[in-house]
C-alpha positions in Angstrom: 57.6 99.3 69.9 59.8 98.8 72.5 63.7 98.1 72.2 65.0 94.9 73.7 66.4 94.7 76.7 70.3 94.3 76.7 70.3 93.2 80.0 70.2 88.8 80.2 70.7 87.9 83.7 69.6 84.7 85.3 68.0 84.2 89.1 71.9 82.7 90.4 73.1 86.1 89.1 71.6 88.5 91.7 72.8 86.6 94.4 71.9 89.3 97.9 75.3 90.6 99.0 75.4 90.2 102.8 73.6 93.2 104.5 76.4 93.2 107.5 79.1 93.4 104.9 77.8 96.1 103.0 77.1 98.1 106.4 80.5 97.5 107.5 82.0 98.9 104.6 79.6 102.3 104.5 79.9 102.9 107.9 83.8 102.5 107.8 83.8 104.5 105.0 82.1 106.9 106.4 83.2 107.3 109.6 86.9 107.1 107.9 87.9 111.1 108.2 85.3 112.5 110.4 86.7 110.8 113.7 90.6 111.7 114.4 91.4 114.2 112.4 91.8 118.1 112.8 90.1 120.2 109.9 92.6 120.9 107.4 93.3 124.2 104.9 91.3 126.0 103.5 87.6 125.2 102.5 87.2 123.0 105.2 88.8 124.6 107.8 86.9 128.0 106.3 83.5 126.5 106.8 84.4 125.2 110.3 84.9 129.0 110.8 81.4 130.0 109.7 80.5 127.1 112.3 81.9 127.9 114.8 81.0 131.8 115.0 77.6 131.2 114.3 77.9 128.4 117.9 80.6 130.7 120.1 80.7 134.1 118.5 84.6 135.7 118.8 85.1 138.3 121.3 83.3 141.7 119.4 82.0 139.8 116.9 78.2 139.1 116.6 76.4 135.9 114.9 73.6 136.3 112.1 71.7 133.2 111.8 70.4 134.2 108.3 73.1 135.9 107.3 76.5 134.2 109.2 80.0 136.1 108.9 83.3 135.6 109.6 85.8 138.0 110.2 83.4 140.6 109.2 83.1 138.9 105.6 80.2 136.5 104.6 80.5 133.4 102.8 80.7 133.2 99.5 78.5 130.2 98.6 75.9 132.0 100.2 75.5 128.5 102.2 73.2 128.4 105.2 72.0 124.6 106.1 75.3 123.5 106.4 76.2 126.0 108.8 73.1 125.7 110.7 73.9 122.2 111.2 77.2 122.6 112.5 76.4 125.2 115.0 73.2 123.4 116.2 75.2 120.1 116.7 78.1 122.2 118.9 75.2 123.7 121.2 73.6 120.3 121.2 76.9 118.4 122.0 79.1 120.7 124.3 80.8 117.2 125.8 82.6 117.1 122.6 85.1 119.1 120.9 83.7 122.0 118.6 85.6 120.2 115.6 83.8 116.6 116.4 80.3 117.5 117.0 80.4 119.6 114.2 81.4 116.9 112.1 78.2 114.6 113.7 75.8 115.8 111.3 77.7 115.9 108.3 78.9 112.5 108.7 75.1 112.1 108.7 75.0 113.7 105.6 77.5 110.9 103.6 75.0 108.4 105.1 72.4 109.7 103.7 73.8 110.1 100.5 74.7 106.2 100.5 71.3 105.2 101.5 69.6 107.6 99.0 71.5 106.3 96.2 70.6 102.9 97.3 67.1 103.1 97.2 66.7 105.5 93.9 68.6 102.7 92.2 66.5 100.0 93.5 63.5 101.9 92.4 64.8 102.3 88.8 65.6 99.1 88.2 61.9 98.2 89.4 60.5 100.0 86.2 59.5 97.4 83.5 61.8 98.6 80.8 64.4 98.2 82.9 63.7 94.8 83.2 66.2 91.6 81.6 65.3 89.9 79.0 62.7 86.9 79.9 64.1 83.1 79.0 61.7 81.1 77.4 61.4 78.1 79.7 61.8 80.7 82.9 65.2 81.3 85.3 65.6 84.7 84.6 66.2 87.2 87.4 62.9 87.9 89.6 62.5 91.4 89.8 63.1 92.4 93.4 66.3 90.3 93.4 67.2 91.9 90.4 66.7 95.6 91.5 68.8 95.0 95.1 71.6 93.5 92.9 71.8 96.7 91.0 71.5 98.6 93.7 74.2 97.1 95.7 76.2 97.6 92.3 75.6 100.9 92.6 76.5 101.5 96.0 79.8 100.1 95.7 80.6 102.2 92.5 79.4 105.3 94.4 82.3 104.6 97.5 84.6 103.8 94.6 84.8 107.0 92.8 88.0 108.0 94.0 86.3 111.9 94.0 83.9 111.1 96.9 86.8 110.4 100.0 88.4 113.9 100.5 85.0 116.1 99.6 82.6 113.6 101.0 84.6 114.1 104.2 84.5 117.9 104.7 82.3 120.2 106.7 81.6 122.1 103.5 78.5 123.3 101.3 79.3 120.6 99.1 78.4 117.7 101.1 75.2 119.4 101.9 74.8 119.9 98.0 75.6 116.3 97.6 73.2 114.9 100.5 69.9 117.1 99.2 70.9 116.6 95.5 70.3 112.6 96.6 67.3 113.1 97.9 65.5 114.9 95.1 67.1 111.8 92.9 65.7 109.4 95.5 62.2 111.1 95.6 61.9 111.2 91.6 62.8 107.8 91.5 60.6 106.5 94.5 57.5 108.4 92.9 55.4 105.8 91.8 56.4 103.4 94.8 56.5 105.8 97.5 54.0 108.6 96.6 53.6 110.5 100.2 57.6 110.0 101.1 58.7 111.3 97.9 56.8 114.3 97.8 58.5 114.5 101.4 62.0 114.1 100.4 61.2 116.5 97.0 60.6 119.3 99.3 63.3 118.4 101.7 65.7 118.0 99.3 64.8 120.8 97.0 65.0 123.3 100.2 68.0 121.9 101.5 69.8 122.4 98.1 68.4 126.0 97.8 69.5 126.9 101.5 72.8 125.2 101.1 74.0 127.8 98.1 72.4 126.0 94.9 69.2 127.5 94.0 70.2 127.6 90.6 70.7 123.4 90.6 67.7 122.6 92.8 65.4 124.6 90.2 67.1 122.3 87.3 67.0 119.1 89.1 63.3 120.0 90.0 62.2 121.2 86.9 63.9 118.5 85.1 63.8 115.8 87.0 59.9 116.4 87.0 59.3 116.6 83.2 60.6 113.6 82.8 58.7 112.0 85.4 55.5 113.3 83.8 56.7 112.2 80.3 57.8 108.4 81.4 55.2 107.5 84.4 51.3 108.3 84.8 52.1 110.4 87.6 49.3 112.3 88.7 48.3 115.3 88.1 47.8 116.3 91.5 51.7 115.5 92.0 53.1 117.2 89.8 51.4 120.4 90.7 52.7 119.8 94.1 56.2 119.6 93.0 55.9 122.4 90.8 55.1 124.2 94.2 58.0 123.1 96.1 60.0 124.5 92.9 58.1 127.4 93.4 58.8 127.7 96.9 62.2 127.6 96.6 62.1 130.0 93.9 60.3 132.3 96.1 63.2 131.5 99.6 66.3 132.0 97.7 64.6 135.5 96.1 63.6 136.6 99.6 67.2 135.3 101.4 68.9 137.3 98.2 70.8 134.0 97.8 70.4 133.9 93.7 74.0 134.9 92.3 75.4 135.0 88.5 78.2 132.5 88.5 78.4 131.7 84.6 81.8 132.2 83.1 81.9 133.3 80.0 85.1 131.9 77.6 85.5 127.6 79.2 87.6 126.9 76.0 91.3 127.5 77.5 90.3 125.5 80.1 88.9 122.4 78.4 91.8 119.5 79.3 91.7 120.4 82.7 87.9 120.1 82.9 88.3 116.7 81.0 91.3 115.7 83.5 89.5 116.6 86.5 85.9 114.0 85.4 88.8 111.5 84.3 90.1 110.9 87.9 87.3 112.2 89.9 84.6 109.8 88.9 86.6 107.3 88.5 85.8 104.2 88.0 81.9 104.8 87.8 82.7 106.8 84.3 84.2 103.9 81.3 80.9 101.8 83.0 78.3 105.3 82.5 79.8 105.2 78.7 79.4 101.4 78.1 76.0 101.6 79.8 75.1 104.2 77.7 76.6 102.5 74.6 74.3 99.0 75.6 71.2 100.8 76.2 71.2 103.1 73.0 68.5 101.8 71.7 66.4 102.4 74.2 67.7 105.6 74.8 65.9 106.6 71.4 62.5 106.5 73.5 63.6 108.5 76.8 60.0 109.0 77.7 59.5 105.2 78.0 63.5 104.5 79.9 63.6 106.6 83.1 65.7 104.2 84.7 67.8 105.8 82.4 66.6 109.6 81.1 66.7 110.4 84.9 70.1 109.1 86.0 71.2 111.2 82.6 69.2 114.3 83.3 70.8 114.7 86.9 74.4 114.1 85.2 74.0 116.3 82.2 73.3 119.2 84.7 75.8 118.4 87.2 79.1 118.0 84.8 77.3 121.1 82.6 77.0 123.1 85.8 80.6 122.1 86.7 82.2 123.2 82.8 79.8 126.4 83.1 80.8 128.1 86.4 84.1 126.7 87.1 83.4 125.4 90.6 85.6 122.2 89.7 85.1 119.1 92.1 82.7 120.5 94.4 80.3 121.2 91.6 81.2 117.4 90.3 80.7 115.9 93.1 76.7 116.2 92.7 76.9 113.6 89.3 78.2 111.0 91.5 74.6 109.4 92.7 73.4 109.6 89.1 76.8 108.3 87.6 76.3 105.3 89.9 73.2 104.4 88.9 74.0 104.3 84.9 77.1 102.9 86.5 74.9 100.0 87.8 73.0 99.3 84.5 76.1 98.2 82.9 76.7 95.8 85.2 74.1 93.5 83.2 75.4 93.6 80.3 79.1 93.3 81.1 80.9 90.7 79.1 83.1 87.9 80.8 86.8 89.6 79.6 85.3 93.1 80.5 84.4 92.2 84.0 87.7 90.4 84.6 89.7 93.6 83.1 87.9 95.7 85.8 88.9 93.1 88.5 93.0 92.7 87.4 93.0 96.6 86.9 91.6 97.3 90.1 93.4 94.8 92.0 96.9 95.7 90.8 96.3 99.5 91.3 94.9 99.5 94.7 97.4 96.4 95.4 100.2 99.2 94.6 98.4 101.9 97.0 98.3 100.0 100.0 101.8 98.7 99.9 102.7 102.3 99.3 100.9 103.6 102.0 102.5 100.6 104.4 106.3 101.4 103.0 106.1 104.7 104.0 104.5 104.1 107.3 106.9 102.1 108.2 110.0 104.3 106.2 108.5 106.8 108.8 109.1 104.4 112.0 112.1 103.5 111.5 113.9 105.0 108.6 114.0 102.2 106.8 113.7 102.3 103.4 115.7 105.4 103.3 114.2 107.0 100.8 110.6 107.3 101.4 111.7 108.5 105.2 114.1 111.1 102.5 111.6 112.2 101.1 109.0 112.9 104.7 111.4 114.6 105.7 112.2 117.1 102.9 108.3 117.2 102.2 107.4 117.6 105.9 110.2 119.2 107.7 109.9 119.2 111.5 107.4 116.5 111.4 108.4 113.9 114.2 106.1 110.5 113.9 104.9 108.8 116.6 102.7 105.0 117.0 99.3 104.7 117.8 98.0 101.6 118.5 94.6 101.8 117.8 94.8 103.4 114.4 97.8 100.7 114.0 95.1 97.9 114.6 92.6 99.4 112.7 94.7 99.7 109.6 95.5 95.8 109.7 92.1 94.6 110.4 91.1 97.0 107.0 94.5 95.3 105.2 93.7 92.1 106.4 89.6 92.4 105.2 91.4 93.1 101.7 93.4 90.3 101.5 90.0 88.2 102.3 88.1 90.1 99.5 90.8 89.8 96.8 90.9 86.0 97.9 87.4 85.6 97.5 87.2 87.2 93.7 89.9 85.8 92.4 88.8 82.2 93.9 85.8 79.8 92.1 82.3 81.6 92.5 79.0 82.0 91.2 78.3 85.1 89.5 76.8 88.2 90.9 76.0 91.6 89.4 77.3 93.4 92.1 81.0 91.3 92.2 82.7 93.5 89.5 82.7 96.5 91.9 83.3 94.9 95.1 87.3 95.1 94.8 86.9 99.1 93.6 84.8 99.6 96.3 86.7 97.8 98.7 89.6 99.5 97.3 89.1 102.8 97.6 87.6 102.6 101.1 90.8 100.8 102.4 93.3 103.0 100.8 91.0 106.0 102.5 91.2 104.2 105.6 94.6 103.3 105.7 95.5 107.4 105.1 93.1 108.4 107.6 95.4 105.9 110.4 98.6 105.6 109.5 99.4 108.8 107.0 96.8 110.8 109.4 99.2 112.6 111.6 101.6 113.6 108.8 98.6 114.7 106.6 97.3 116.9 109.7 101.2 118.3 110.0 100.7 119.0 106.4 97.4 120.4 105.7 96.3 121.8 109.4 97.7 125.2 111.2 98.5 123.3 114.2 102.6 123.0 113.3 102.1 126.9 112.7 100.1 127.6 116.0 102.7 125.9 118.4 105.3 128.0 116.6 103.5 131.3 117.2 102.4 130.1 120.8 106.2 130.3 121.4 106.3 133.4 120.8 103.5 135.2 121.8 101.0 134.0 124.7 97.2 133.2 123.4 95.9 134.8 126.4 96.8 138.7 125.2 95.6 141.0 122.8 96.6 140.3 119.1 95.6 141.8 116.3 95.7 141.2 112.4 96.5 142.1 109.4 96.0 140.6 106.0 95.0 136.9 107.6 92.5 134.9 105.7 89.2 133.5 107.6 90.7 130.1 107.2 94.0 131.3 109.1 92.3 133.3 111.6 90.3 129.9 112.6 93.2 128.3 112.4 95.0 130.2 115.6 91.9 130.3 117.1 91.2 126.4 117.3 94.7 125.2 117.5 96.4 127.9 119.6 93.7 129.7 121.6 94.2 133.4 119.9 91.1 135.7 119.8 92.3 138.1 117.0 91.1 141.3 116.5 91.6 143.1 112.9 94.2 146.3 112.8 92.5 149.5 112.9 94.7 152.2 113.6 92.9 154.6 115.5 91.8 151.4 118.1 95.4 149.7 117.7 95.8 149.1 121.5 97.3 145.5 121.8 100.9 144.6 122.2 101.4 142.0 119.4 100.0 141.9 115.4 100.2 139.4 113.1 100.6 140.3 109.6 99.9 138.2 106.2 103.3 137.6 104.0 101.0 138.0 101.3 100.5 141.8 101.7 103.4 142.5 104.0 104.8 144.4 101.3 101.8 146.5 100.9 101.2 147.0 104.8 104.1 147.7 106.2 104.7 151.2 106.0 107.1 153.9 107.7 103.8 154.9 109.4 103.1 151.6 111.0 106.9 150.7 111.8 107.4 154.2 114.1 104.6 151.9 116.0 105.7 148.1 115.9 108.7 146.3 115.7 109.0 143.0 113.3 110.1 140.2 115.9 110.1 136.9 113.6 108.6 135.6 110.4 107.0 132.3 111.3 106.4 129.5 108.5 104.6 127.2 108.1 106.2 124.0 107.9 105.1 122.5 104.3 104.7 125.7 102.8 107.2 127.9 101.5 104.9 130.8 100.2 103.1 131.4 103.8 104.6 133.4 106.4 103.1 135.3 109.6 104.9 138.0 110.6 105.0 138.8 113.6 105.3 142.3 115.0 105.8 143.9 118.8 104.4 147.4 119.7 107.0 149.7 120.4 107.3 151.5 123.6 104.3 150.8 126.8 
């Protein structure tokens, strides 16, 4: 027998959220960090590095499609998609800046990841058990109306985990993880709508995750993710074969690309708080709505093979936060449970109580209420010095740093401030309610505050985070168009003088040490710097950089012709 539904929703509940409004808000999301700013330290700048060797090659250096390298060293996610992306966008756009068209497909990637979730939710909330409960004399929700409802429900919680701004934004592995991940969770949920197009998006997905360094999650999620298809649906057998194929196939690539790797740690326990501290604030809010869900939908949870709206959702996130306590990879490794936290994220939404819902609105609206008007003071402390100490504390923070206006970004950011003020106006007013309502300010909120950083806080975060302050230091010093080698210098540095200030650095080898300048690493300065090397070079000047104290480049001259 069946549990009963805990879902009671009537037809004026699933009003359709307007289709421009929700575009508007993806796309600015979206395009929010991937247009304007430079890549910033270390992962992201790192894997713009991989990029950009494997597109323009440095002087002596050469690029390995199926194996790519930089500065000698490969990459230790063993990623390949992502990088094949990148470069292929760079050849494909050479009207745009390396950083920008490298950042085209990627962005694409985030979109996909919204449109994915989207769908698989829609899909789940088609199933019949899934369904609200049916009134007696009729009224209740009709079931496509129903589904979209959730759907846009889970949408919105997906751009509100506060997680998905700074990685979603990055040319890493980790929003190719994120984009294939959602498309093996929207081909397992699309199964029995979508036969052919699933199957597509199985393999497409499942390769993609395998090439983009996580052979290890797409065989779980596969293997998974396909048992409990065949123990909730009357999938076909012919199906399942075929997607025990593509797991095989992708068994059989990452053996024959050597790309499987032993990443399990063995003693998690010191580390426990942090772990718990990191899912608090990363997958925020979607998490207190995954644990009420859960909580309301217990009962059915007792027959998984008859709930896959929820026992698939749960499957993805089990593996995903496991994966993330097992092998330490922290938030990059998280960031795969966001799709499937949305979606159990979205089943709560029904069953939400009248105080609950209006909690979640007040909490919401004071704490990104207190985030904008942060992010204004201290735009405008940075102007004009008024209020004192927020401009105090730029300074000491970012020293050197000199502000400038924009106008565009300015208008930007008050169009975004002013759409707020509309929303928060709108659910605080007299409406009918709608399923998705109790994530529109969350949604709304996070991708305003992300907006707002990405305009006015964006030059002060790329003095912060970039090696551009660094680079104009060094240019002073020595010219970009000479021979300089290295010592010591991380790939993410080395990219770093490369895109900012021009340098095409060469590592130190002694018996070839023919170039009039070096840069050395403070980090192993004291290690490198023997009596040896100074009969050769002279220490000119140790260049920091601005906002951090523990980073130097030292700077040394060769001695004599």
């Amino acid at each position: 027998m069946n549990a009963p539904s805990p879902a009671i929703v009537a037809q004026h509940a699933v009003r359709r959220l307007p289709r421009a409004a929700l575009w508007l808000l993806s796309l600015a999301y979206v395009l929010s960090g991937f247009v304007g700013r430079t890549a910033w330290k270390t992962d992201d700048l790192q894997a713009f590095g991989f990029i950009w060797q494997l597109a323009s090659p440095a002087a002596g250096e050469n690029a390995s499609w199926l194996r790519p390298t930089l500065l000698g060293q490969t990459d230790t996610d063993l990623a390949l998609l992502p990088y094949w992306l990148g470069a292929i966008a760079i050849k494909a756009m050479p009207w745009l800046s390396p950083e920008l068209a490298a950042r085209v497909p990627f962005a694409g990637l985030l979109l996909l990841t919204l449109v994915c979730t989207w769908y698989a939710i829609y899909a789940l909330a088609r199933h019949p058990q899934a369904q609200p409960v049916a009134f007696a004399f009729g009224g209740e929700a009709r079931p496509a109306d129903y589904a979209r409802a959730l759907a846009d429900g889970g949408l919105l919680a997906l751009i509100a985990c506060l997680g998905l701004a700074r990685l979603g934004h990055e040319t890493t592995a980790a929003l190719s993880q994120l984009a294939c991940a959602s498309l093996v969770f929207f081909a397992l949920s699309n199964h029995t709508r979508h036969r052919q197009a699933a199957l597509l998006a199985m393999a497409a997905g499942m390769l993609g995750l395998t090439l983009s360094g996580g052979p290890t999650m797409s065989l779980l999620l596969g293997l998974g993710g396909t048992a409990v298809l065949a123990a909730s649906t009357r999938a076909r057998a012919l199906d399942l074969g075929l997607m025990l194929l593509i797991t095989l196939m992708c068994v059989t690539l990452a053996g024959s690309l050597d790309l499987w790797r032993w990443r399990l740690q063995a003693d998690r326990g010191a580390e426990l708080v942090s772990w718990a501290k990191l899912l608090l604030w990363f997958t925020w809010p979607a998490w207190p709505l995954v644990l009420w869900s859960l909580w309301r939908w217990r009962h059915a949870l007792r027959q998984p093979w008859h709930t896959p709206h929820l026992s698939l959702p749960l499957w993805f996130a089990l593996v995903t936060v496991g994966t993330t306590w097992l092998t330490g990879l922290s938030d990059r490794a998280l960031l795969l449970s966001l799709p499937a936290l949305a979606a159990l994220a979205a089943f709560a939404l029904p069953t939400l109580n009248r105080g609950l819902s209006a909690f979640i609105d007040w909490f919401t609206l004071l704490f990104f209420t207190v985030c904008v008007l942060t992010i204004w003071v201290v735009w405008f402390a940075m102007q004009t010095g008024f209020p004192k100490q927020p401009a105090a504390n730029v300074a000491r923070l970012a020293p050197g740093f000199e502000p400038g206006f924009s106008l565009i970004p300015f208008a930007l950011a008050v169009i975004a401030t002013l759409c707020w003020i509309a929303l928060v106006r709108w659910r605080i007013g007299r409406h009918r309610a709608a399923l998705w309502k109790s994530m529109a300010l969350p949604a709304g909120g996070a991708a305003l505050c992300w907006l707002l950083l990405m305009t006015l806080w964006l030059p002060l975060l790329d003095y912060a985070r970039s090696y551009a302050p660094l680079s104009r230091k060094l240019v002073a010093l020595v010219e970009p168009n000479g021979c300089v080698q290295y010592i010591g210098m991380t790939p993410a540095q080395v990219t770093g003088l490369r895109l900012h200030a021009g340098y095409e650095l060469k590592p130190h080898i002694a018996s070839q040490a023919t170039c009039a300048w070096m840069f050395m690493n403070s980090r192993v300065q004291d290690l490198a710097v023997t009596d040896d090397l100074l009969t050769q070079w002279e220490l000119v000047s140790n260049v920091q950089r601005p906002t951090d104290g523990n980073e130097w480049i030292a700077v040394f001259r060769r001695r004599g012709p």
